[in-house]
PDB file of the backbone (N, CA, C, O) and the ligand in Angstrom, with CONECT records:
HET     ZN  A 101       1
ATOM      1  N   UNK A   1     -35.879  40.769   0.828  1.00  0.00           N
ATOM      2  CA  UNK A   1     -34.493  40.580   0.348  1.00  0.00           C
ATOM      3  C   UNK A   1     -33.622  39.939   1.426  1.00  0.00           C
ATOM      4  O   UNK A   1     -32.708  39.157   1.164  1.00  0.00           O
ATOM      5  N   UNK A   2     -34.102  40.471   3.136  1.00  0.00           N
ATOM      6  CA  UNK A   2     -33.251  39.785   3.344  1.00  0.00           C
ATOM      7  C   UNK A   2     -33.244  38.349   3.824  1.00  0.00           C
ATOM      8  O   UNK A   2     -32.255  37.694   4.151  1.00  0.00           O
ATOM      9  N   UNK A   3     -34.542  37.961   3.812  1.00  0.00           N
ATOM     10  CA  UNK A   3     -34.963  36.768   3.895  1.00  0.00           C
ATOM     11  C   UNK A   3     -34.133  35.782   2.725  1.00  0.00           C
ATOM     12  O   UNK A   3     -33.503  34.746   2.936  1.00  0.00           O
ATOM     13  N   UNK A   4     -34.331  36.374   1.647  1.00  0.00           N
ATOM     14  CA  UNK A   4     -33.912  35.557   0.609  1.00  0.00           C
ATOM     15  C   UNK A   4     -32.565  35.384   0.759  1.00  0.00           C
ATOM     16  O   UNK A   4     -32.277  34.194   0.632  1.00  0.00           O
ATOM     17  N   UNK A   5     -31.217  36.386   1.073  1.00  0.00           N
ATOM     18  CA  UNK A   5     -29.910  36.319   1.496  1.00  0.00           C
ATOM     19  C   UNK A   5     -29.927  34.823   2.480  1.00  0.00           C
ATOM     20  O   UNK A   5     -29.292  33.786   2.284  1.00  0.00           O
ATOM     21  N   UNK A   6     -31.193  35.260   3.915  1.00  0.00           N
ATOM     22  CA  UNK A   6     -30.715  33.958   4.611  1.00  0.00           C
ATOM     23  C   UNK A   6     -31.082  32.618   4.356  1.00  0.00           C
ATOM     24  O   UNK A   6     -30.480  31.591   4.669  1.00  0.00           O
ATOM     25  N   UNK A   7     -32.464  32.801   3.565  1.00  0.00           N
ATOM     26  CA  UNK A   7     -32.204  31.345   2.983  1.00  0.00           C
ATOM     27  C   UNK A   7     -31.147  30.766   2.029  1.00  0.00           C
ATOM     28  O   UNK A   7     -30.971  29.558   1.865  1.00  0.00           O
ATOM     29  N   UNK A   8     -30.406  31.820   1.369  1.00  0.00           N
ATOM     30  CA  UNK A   8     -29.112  31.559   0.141  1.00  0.00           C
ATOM     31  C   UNK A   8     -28.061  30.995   1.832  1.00  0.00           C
ATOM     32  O   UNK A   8     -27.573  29.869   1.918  1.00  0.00           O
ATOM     33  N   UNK A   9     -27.966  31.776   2.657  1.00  0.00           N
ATOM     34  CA  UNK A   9     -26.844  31.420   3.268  1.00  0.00           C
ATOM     35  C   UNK A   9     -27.044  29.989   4.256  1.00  0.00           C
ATOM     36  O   UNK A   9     -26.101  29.369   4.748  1.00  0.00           O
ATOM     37  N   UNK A  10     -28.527  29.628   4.417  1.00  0.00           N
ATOM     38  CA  UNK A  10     -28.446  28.244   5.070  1.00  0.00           C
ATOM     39  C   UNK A  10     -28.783  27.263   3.986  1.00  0.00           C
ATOM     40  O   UNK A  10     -28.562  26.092   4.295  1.00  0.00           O
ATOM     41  N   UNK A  11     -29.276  27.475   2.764  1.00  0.00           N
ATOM     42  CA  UNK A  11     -28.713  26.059   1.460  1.00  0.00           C
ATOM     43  C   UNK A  11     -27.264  26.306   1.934  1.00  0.00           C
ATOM     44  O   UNK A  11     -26.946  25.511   2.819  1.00  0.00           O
ATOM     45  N   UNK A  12     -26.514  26.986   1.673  1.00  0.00           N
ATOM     46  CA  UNK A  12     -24.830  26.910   1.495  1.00  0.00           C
ATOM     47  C   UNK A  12     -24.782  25.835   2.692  1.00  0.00           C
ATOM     48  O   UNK A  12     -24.804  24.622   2.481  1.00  0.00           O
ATOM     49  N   UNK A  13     -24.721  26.349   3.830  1.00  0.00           N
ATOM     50  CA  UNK A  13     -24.423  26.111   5.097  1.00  0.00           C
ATOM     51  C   UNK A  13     -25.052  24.417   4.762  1.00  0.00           C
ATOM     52  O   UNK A  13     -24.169  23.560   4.734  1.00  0.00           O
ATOM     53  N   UNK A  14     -26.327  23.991   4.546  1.00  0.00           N
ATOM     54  CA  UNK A  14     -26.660  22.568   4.505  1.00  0.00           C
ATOM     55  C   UNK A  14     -25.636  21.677   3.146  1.00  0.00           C
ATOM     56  O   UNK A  14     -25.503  20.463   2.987  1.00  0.00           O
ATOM     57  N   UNK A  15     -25.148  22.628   2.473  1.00  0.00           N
ATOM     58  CA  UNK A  15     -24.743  21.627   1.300  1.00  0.00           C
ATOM     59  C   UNK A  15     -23.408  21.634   1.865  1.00  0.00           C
ATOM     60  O   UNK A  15     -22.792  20.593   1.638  1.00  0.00           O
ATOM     61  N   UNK A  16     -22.689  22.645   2.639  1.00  0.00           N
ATOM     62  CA  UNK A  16     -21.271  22.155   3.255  1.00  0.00           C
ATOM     63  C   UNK A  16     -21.502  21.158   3.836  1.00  0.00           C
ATOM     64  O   UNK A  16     -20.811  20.263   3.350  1.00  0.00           O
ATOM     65  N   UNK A  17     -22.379  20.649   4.986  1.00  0.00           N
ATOM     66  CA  UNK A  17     -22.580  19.657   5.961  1.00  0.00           C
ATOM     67  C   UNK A  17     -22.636  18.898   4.977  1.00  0.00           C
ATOM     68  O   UNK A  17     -21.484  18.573   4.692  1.00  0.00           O
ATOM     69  N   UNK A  18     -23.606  18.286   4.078  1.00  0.00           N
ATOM     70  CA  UNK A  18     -23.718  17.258   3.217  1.00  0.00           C
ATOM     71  C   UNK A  18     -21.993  16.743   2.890  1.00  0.00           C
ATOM     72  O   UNK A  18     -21.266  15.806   3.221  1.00  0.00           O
ATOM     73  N   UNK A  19     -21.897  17.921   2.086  1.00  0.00           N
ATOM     74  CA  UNK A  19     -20.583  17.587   1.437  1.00  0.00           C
ATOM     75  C   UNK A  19     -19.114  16.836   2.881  1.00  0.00           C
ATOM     76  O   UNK A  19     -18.380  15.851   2.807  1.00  0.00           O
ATOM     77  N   UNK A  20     -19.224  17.538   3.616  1.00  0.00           N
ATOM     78  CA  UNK A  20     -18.224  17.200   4.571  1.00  0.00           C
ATOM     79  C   UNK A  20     -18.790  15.456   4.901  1.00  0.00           C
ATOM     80  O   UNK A  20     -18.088  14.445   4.875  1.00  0.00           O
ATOM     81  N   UNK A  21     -19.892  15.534   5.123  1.00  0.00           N
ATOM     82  CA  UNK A  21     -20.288  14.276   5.543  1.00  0.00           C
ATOM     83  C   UNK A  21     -20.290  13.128   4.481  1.00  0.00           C
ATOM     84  O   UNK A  21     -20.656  12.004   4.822  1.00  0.00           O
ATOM     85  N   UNK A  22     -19.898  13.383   3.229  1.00  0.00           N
ATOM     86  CA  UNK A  22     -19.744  12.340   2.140  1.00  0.00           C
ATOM     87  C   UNK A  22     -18.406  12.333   2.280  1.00  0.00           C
ATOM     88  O   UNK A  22     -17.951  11.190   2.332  1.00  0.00           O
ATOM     89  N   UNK A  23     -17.491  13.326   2.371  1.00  0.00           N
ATOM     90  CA  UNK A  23     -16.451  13.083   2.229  1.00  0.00           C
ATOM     91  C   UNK A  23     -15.733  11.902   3.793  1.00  0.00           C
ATOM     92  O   UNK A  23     -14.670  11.301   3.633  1.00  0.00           O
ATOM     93  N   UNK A  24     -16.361  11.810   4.850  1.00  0.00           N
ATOM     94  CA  UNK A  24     -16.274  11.567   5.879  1.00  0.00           C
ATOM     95  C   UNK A  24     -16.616   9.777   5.800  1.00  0.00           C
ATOM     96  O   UNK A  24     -16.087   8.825   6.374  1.00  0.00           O
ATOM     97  N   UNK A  25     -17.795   9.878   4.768  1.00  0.00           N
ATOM     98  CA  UNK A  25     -18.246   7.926   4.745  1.00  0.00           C
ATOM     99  C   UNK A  25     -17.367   7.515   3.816  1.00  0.00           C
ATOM    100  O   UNK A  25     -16.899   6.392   3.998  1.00  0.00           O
ATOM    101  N   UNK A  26     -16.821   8.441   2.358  1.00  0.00           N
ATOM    102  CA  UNK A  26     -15.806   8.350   2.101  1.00  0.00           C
ATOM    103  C   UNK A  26     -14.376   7.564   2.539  1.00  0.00           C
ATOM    104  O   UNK A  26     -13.720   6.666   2.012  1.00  0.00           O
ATOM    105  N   UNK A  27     -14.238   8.322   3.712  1.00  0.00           N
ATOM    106  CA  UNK A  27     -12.623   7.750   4.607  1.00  0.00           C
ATOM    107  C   UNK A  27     -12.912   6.638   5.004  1.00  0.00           C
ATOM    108  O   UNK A  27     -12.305   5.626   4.652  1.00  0.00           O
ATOM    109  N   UNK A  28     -14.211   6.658   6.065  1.00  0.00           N
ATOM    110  CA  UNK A  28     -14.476   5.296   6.104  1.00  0.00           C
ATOM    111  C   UNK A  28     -14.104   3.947   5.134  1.00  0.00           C
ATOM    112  O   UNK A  28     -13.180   3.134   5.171  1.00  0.00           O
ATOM    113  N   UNK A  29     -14.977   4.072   4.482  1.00  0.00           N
ATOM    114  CA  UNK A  29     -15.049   3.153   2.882  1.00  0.00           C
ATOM    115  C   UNK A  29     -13.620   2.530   3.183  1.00  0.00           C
ATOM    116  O   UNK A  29     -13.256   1.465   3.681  1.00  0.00           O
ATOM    117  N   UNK A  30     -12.884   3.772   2.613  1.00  0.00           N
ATOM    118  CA  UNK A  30     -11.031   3.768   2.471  1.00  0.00           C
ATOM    119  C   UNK A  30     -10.958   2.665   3.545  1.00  0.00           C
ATOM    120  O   UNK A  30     -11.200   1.465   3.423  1.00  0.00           O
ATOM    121  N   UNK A  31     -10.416   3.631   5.036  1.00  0.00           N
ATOM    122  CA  UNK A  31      -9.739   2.676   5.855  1.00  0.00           C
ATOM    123  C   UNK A  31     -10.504   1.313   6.102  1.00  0.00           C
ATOM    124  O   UNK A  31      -9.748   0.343   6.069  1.00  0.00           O
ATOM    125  N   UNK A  32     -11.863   1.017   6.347  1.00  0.00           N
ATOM    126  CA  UNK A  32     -11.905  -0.519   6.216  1.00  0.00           C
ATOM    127  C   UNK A  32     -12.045  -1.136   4.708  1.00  0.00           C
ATOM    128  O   UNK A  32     -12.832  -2.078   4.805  1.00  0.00           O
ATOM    129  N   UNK A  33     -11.752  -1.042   3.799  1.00  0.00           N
ATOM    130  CA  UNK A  33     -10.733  -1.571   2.856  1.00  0.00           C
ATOM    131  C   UNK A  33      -9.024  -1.701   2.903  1.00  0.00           C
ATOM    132  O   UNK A  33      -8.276  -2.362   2.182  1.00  0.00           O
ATOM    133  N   UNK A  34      -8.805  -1.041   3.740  1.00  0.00           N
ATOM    134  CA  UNK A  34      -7.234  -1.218   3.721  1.00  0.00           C
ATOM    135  C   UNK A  34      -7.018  -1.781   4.868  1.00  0.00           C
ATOM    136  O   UNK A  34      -5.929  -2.316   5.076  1.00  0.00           O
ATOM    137  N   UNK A  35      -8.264  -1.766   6.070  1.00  0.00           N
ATOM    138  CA  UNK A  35      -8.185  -2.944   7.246  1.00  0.00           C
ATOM    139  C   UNK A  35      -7.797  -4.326   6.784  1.00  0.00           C
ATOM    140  O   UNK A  35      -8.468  -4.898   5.924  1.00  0.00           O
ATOM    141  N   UNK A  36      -6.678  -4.907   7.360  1.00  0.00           N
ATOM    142  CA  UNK A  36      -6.670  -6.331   7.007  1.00  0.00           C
ATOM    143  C   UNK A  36      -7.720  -7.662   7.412  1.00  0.00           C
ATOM    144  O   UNK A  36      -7.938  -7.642   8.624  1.00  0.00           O
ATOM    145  N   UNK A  37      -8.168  -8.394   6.965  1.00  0.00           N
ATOM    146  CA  UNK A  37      -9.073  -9.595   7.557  1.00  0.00           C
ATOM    147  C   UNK A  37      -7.978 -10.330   8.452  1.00  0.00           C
ATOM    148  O   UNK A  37      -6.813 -10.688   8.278  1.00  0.00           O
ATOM    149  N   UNK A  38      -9.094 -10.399   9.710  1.00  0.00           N
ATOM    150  CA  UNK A  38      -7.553 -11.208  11.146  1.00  0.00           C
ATOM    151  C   UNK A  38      -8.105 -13.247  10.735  1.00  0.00           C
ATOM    152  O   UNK A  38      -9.100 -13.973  10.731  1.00  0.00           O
ATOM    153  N   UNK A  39      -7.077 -13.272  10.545  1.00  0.00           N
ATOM    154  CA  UNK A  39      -7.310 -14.584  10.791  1.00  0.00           C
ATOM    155  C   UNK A  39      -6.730 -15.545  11.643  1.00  0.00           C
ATOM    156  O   UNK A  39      -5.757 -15.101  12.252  1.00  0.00           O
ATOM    157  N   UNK A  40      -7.076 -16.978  11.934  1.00  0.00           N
ATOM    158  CA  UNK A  40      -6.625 -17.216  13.236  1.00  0.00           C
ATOM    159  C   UNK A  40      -5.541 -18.584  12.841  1.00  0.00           C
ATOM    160  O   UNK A  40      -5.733 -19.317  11.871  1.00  0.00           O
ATOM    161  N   UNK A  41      -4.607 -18.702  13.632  1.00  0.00           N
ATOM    162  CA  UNK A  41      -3.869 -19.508  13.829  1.00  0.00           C
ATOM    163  C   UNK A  41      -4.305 -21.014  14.170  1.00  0.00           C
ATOM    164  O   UNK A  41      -5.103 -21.280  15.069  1.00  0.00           O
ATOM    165  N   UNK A  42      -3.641 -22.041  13.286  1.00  0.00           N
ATOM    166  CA  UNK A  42      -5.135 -23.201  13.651  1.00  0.00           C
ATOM    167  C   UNK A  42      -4.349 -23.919  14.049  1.00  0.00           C
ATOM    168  O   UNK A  42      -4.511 -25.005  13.493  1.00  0.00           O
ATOM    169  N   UNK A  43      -3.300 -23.948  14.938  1.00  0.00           N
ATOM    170  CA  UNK A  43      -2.803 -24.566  16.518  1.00  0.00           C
ATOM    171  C   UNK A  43      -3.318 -23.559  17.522  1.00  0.00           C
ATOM    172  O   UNK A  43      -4.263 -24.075  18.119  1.00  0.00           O
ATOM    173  N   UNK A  44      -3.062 -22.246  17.980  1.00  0.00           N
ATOM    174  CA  UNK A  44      -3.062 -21.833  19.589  1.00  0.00           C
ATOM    175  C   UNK A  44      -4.325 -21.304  19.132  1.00  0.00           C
ATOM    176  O   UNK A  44      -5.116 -21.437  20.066  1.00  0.00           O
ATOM    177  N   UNK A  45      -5.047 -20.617  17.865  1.00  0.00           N
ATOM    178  CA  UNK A  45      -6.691 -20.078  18.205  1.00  0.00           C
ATOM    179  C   UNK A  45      -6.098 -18.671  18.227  1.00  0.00           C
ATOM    180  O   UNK A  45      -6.899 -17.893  18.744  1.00  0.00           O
ATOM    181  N   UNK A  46      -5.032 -18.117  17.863  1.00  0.00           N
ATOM    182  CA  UNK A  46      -4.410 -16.631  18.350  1.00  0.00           C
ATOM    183  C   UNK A  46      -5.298 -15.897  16.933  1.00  0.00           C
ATOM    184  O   UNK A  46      -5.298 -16.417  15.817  1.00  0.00           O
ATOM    185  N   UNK A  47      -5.810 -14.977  17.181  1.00  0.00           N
ATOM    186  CA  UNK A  47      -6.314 -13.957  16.331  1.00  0.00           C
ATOM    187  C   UNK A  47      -4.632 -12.647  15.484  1.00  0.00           C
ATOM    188  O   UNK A  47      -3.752 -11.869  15.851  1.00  0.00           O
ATOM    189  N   UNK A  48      -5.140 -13.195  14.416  1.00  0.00           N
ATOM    190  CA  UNK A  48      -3.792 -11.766  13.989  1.00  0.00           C
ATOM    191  C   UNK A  48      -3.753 -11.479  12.204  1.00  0.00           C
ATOM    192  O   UNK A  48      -4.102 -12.331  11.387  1.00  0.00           O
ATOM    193  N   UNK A  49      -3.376 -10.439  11.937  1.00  0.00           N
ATOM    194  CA  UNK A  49      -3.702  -9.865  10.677  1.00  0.00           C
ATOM    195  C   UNK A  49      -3.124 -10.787   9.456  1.00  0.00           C
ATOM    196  O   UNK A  49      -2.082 -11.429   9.585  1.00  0.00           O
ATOM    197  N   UNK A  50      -3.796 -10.790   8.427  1.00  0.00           N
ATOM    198  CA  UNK A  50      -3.580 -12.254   7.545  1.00  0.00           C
ATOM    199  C   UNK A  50      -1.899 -11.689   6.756  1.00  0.00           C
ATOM    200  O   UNK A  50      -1.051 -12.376   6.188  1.00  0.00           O
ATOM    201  N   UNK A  51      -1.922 -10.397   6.995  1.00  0.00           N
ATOM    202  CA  UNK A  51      -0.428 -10.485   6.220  1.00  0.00           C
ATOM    203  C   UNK A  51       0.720 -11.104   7.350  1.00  0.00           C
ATOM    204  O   UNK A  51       1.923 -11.184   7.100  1.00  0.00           O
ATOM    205  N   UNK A  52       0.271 -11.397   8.262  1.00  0.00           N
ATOM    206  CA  UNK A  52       1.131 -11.744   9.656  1.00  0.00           C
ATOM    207  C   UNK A  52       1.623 -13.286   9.897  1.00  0.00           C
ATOM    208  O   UNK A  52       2.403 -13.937  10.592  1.00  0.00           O
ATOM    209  N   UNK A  53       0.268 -13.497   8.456  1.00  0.00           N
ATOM    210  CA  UNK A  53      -0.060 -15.198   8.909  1.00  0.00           C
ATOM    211  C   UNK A  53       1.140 -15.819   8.240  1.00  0.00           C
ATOM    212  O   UNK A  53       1.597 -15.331   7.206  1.00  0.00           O
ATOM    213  N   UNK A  54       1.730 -17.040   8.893  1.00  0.00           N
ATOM    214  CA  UNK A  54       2.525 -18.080   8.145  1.00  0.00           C
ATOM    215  C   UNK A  54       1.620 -19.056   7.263  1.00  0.00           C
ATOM    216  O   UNK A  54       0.733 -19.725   7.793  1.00  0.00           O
ATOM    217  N   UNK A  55       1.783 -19.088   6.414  1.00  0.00           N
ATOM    218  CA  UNK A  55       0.646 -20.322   5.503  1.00  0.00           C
ATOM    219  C   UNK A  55       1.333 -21.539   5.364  1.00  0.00           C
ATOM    220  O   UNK A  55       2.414 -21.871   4.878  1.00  0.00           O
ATOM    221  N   UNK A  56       0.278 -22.189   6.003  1.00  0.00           N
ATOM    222  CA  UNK A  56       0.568 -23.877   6.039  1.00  0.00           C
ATOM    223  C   UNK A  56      -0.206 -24.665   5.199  1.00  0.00           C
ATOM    224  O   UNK A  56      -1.291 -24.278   4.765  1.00  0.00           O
ATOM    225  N   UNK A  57       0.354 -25.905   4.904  1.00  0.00           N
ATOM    226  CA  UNK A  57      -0.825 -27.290   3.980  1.00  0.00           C
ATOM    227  C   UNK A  57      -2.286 -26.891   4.753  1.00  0.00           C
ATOM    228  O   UNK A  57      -3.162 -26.513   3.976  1.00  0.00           O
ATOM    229  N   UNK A  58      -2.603 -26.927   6.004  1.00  0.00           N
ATOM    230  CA  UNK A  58      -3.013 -27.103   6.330  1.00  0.00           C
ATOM    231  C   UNK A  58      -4.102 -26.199   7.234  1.00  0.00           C
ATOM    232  O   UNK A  58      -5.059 -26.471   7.959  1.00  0.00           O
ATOM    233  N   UNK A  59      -3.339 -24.819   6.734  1.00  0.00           N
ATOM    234  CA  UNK A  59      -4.334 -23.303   7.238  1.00  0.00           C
ATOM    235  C   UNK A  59      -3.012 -22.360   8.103  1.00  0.00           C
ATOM    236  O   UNK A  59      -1.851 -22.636   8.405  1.00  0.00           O
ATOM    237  N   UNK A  60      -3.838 -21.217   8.282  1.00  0.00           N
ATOM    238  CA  UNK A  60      -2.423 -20.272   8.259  1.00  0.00           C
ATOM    239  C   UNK A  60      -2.147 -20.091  10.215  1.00  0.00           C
ATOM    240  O   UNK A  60      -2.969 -20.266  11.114  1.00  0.00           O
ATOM    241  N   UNK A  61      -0.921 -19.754  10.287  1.00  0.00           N
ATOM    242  CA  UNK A  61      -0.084 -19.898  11.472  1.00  0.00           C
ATOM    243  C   UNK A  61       0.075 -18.659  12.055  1.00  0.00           C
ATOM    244  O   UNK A  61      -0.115 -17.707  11.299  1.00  0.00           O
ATOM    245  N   UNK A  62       0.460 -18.345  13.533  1.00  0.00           N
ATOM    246  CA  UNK A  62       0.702 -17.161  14.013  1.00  0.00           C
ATOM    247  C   UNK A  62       2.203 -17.055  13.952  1.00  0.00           C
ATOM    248  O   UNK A  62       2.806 -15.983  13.993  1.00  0.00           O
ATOM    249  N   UNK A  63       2.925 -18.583  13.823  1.00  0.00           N
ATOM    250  CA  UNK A  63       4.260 -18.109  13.568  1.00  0.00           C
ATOM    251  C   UNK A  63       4.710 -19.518  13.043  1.00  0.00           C
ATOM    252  O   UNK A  63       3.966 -20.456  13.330  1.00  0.00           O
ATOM    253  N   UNK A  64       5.542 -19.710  12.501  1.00  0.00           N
ATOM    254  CA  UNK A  64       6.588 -20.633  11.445  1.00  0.00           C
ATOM    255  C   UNK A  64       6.551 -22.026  13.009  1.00  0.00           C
ATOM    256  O   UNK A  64       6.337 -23.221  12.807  1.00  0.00           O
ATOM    257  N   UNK A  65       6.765 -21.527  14.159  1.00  0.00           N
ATOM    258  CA  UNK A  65       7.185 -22.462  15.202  1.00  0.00           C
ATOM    259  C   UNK A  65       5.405 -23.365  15.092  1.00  0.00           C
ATOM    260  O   UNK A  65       5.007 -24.530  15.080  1.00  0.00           O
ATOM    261  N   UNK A  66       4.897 -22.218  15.041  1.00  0.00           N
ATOM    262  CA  UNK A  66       3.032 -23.336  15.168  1.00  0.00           C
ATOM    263  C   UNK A  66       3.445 -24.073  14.071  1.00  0.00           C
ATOM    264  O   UNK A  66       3.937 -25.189  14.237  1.00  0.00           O
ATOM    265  N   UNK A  67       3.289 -23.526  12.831  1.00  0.00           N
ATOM    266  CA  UNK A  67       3.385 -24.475  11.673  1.00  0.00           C
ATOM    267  C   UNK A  67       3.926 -25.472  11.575  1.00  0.00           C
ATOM    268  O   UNK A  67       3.415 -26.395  10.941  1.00  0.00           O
ATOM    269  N   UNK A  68       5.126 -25.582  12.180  1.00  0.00           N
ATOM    270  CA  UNK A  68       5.845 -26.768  12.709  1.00  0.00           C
ATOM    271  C   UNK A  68       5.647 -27.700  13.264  1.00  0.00           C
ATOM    272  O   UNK A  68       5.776 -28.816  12.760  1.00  0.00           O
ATOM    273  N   UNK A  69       5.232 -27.455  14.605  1.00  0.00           N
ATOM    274  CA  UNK A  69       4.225 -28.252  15.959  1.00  0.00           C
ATOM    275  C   UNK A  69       2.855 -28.747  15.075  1.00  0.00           C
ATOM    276  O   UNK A  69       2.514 -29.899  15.343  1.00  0.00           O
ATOM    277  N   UNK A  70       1.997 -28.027  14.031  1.00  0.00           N
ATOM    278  CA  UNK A  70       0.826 -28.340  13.585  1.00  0.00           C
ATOM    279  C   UNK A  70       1.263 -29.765  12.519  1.00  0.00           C
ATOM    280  O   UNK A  70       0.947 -30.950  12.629  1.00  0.00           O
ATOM    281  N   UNK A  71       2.018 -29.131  11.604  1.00  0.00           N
ATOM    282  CA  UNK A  71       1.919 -30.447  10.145  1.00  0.00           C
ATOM    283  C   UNK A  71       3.025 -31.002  10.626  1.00  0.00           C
ATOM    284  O   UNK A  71       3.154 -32.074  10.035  1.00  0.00           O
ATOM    285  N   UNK A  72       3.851 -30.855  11.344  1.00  0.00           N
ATOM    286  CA  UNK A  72       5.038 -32.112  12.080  1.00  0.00           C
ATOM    287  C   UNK A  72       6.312 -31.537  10.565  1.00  0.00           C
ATOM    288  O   UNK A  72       7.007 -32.465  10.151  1.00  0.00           O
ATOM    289  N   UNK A  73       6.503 -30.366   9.978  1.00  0.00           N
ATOM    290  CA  UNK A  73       7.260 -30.399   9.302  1.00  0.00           C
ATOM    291  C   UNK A  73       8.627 -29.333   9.280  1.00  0.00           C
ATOM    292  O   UNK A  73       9.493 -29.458   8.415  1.00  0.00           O
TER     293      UNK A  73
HETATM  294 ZN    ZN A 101      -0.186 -20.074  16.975  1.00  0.00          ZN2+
END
């Protein structure tokens, strides 16, 4: 009997770990989906998050001043 108690109490014990650990690749998943893709500025080569980017004719900017200097506009 009491063998059988401790095997009841280490299934439990392995299916918490399981469970914690799905919930854990879980978050993962989440936050790099809500990571932004960096993209780069195609005057200086500057790396930075695409909601950051200025969008040009001609590909996206680290700031309105590149965009300027790039398409002459
Ligand atoms: Zn730039």
């Amino acid at each position: 009997m009491k063998l059988l108690v401790l095997l009841l109490v280490l299934l439990f014990g392995v299916w918490l770990w399981r469970r914690g650990r799905r919930q854990a690749d879980a978050q993962t998943d989440q936050a790099q989906r809500r990571a932004l893709p960096m993209v780069r500025c195609a005057h200086c080569q500057l790396h930075l998050p695409g909601q950051d980017a200025v969008v040009g004719r001609q590909g996206q900017y680290c700031s309105a001043a590149h965009r300027r200097e790039a398409e002459g506009t």
